[in-house]
N, C-alpha and C positions, 0 to 999 in steps of 0.2 A: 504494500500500500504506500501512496506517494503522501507527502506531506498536505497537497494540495486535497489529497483527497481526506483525509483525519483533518482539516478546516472545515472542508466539507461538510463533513458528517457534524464536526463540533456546532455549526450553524445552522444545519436542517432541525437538531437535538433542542438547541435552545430554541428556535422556532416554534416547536412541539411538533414539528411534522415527523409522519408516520415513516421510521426506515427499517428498512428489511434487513436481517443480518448480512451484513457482507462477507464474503468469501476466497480466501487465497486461491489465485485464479492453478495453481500448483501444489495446494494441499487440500483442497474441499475444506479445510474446518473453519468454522466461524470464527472473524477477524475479533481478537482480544480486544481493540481500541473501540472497535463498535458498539460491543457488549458491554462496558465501561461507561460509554456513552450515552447510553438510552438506559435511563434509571428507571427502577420498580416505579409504577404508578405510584405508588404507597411514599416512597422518598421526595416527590414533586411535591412545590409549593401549591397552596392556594390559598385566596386574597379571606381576609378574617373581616369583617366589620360588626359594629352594633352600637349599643349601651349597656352601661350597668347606672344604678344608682344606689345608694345609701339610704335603708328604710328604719334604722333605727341606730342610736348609738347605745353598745352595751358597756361602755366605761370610758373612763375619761379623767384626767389628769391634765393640770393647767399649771407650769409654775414660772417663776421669772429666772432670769440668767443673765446676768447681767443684763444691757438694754432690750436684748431679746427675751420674745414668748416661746416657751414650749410648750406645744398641746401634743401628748400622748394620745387616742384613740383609737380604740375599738367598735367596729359596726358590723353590721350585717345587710343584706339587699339581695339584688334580684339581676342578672344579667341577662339580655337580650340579644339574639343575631348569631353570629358565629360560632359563639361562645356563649350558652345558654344554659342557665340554671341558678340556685343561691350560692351566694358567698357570702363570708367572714372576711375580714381583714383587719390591719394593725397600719394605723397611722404616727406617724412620728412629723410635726411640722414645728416650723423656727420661724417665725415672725419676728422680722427683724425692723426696728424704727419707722423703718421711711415706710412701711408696710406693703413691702415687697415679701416672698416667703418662697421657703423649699419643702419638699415633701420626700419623703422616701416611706413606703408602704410595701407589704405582703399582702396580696388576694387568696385566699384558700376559697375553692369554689367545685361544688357539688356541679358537676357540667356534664354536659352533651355537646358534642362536637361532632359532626360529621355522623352522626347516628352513632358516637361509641360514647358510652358513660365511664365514668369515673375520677378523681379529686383533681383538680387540676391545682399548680401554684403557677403566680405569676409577679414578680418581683417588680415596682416601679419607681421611679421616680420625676418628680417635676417642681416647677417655680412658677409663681402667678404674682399676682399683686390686687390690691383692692379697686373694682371698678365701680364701686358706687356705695354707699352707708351702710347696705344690707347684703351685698354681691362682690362676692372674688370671682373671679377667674384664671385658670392655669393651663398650662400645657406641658407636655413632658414624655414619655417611653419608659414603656412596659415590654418585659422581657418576660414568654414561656418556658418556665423553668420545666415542665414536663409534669406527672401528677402516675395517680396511682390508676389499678383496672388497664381500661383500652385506650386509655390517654397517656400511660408512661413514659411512652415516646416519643408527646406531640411537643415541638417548640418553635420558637417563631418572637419577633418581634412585631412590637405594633405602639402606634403614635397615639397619644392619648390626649384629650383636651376635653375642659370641663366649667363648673363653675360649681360654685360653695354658697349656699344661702346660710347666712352667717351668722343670719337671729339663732337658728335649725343645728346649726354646724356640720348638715348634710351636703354632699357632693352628689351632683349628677357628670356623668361623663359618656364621652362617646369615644369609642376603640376604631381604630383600623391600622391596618398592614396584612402581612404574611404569615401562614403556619406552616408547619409539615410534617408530620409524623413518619422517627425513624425506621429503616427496615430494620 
């Protein structure tokens, strides 16, 4: 096989178009670079979207640090789309003066993906700032860390933006990017 031809092949693959195993035109046996090339369905990406939101807070911890706020919480909700079923998570946010703010959180999430159940975790983090007396907003990436059952293997990034009703200290957000569950 020419090199010209394994570009070839690397570009029809990422394409998704359909190729037939090639064959050393001197040994019959199917070309290694082809087979390499053309991954399990099951290893391909596809695109994740939805929501989740925050339907109750089960604990919470507020304290000062120097000019920064730490709020510690815990909550529970509901996901939609993609990634669909109840979650838990653990929030850790630093409001800082100017009240601009970072987040880093765990979602543990009872999910359904792709018709396979079981716990999914999803690690994220983001920064927002205040857009009005009663309303933050933020944006930020979430990473599938994989979970338990027929989601063990599923990971993938995804771009996360949202807003905080502040009276509430609830967050709504909306997900998208990629997943893909390992072979």
């Amino acid at each position: 096989m020419t090199a010209r031809n394994a570009v070839s092949i690397l570009i029809l693959t990422a394409l998704g178009a359909a190729c037939e195993p090639m064959t050393e035109p001197d040994t019959g046996r199917p070309d290694p670079v082809a087979s390499v090339l053309t991954l399990p369905q099951s290893a391909q990406h596809m695109s994740a979207s939805g929501t989740y939101a925050q339907s109750a807070i089960t604990s919470l911890d507020v304290r000062l640090a120097g000019p920064n706020t730490i709020i510690e919480q815990t909550s529970m909700g509901l996901m939609a789309g993609t990634l669909s079923g109840s979650f838990e998570d653990e929030v850790r946010v630093v409001i800082h003066p100017t009240g601009r703010f970072n987040a880093q959180f765990t979602i543990t999430c009872e999910c359904t993906v792709d018709g396979k159940p079981g716990v999914l975790e999803l690690r994220a983090t983001d920064t927002g700032e205040m857009a009005g007396p009663n309303l933050a907003t933020f944006a930020g990436r979430a990473v599938v860390r994989g979970g338990t059952g027929e989601l063990s293997g599923l990971r993938g990034g995804l771009e996360i933006q949202g807003t905080v009703d502040v009276a509430s200290g609830l967050a709504t957000t909306s997900y998208s990017g990629n997943i893909h569950f390992r072979p």
